[in-house]
C-alpha positions as a Markdown table, in Angstrom:
| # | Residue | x | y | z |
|---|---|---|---|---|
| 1 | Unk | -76.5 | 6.2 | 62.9 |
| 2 | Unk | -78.7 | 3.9 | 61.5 |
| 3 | Unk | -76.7 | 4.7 | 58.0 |
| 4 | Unk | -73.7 | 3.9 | 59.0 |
| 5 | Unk | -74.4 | 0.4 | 60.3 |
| 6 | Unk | -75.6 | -0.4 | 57.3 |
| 7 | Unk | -72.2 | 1.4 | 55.6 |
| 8 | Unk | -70.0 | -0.4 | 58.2 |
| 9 | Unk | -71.6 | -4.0 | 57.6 |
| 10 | Unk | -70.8 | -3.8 | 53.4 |
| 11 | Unk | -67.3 | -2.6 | 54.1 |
| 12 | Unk | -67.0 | -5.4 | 56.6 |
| 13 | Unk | -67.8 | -8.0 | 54.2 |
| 14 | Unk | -66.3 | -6.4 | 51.1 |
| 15 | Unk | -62.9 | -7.0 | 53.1 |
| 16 | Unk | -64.3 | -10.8 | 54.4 |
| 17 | Unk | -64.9 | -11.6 | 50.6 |
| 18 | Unk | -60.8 | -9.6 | 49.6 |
| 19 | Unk | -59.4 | -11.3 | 52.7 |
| 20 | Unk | -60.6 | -15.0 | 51.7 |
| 21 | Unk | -61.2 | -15.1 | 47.7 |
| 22 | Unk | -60.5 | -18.7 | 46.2 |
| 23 | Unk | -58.7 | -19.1 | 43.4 |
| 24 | Unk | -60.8 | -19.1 | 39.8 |
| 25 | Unk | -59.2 | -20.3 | 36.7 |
| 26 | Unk | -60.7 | -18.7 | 34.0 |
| 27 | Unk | -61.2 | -21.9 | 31.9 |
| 28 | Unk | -62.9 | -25.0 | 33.2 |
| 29 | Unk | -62.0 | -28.5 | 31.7 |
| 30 | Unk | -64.5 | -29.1 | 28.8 |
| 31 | Unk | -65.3 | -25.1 | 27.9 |
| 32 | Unk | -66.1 | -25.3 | 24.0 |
| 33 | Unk | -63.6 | -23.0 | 21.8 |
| 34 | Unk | -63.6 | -21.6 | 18.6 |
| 35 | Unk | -61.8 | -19.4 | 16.6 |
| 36 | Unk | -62.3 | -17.7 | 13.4 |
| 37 | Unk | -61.2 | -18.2 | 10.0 |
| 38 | Unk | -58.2 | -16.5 | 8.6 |
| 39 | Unk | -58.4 | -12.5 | 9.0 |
| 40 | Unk | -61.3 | -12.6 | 11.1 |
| 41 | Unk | -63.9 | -14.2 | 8.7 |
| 42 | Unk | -66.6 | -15.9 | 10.2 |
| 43 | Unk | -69.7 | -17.9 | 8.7 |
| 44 | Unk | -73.2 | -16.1 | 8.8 |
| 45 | Unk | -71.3 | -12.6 | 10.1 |
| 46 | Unk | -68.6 | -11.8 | 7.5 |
| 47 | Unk | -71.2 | -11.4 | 4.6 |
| 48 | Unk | -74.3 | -11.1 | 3.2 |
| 49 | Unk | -73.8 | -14.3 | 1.5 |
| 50 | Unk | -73.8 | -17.9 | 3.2 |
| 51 | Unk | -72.2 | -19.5 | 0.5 |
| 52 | Unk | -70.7 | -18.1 | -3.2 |
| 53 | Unk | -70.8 | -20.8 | -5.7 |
| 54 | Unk | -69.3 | -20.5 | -9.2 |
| 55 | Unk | -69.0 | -23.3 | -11.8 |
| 56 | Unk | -69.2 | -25.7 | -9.1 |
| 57 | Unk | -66.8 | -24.2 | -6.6 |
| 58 | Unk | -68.3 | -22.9 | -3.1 |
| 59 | Unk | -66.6 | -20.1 | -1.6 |
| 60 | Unk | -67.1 | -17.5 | 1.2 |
| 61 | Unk | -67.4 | -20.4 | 3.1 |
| 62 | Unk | -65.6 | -19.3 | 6.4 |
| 63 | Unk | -66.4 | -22.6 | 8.9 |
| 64 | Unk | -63.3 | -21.8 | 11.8 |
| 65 | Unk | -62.7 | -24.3 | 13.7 |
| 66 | Unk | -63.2 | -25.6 | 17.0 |
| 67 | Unk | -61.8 | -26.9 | 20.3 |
| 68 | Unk | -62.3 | -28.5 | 24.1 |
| 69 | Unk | -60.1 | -27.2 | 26.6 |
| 70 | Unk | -58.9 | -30.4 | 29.0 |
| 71 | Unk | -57.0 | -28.5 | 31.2 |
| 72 | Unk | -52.9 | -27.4 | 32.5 |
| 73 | Unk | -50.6 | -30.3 | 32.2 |
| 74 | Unk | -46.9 | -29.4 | 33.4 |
| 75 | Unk | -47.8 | -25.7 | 33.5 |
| 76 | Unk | -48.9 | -26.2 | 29.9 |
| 77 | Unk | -52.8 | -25.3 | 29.1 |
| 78 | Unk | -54.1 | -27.8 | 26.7 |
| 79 | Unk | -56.5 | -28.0 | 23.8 |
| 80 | Unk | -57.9 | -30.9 | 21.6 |
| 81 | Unk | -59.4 | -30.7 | 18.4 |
| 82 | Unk | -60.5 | -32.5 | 15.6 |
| 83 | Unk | -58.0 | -32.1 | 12.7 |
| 84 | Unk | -57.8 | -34.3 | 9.0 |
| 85 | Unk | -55.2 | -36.8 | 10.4 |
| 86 | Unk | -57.2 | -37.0 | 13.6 |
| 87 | Unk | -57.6 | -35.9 | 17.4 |
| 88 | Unk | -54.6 | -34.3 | 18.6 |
| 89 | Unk | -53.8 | -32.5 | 21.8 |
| 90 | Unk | -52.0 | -28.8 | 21.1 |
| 91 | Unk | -51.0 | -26.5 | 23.1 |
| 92 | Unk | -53.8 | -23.9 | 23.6 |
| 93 | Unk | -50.8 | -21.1 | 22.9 |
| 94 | Unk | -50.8 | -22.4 | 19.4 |
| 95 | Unk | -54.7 | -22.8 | 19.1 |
| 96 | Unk | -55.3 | -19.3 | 17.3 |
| 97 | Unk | -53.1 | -18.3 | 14.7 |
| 98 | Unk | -53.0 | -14.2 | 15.4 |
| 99 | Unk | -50.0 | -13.7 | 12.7 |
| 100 | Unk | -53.1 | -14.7 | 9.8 |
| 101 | Unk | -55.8 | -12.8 | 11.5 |
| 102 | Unk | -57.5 | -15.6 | 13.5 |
| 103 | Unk | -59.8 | -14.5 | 16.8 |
């Protein structure tokens, strides 16, 4: 008997915690993302090498890039990054290019 208490009190508050779950989003405002280089390449994991240098031109460099997530905005998530002609805001849709192998 004892048993089934014990069986009878999880069930209870495995339906409590079903019955009266709060919504999550999965990203928070300020989560840090990055994404690899083209085709998957990433610095430190892609190779043995760092950095390939010949007659004064590094390669196998493979830096990705990065970006802040600040949120929905009309039903639109939102990322900003840090690109040559600036900060700009992009749509997080568009933040990893899948068609050139990016993860």
């Amino acid at each position: 008997m004892k048993n089934f208490n014990y069986i009878l009190i999880i069930c209870l508050v495995l339906l409590c915690s079903l019955c009266w779950q709060k919504t999550v989003l999965a990203l928070e405002p300020g989560t840090l993302l990055y994404r690899t280089s083209s085709n998957g390449e990433m610095y430190g994991y892609s190779s043995k090498e760092l950095i390939r240098e010949k007659n004064g031109i590094m390669t196998n460099i493979y830096p990705g890039h990065v970006a802040i997530y600040i949120g929905e905005e009309d039903g639109v998530d939102y990322v900003v990054e840090a690109l040559s002609g600036g900060i700009v805001k992009t749509p997080a849709q568009y933040f990893i290019n899948e068609s050139l192998g990016e993860e």
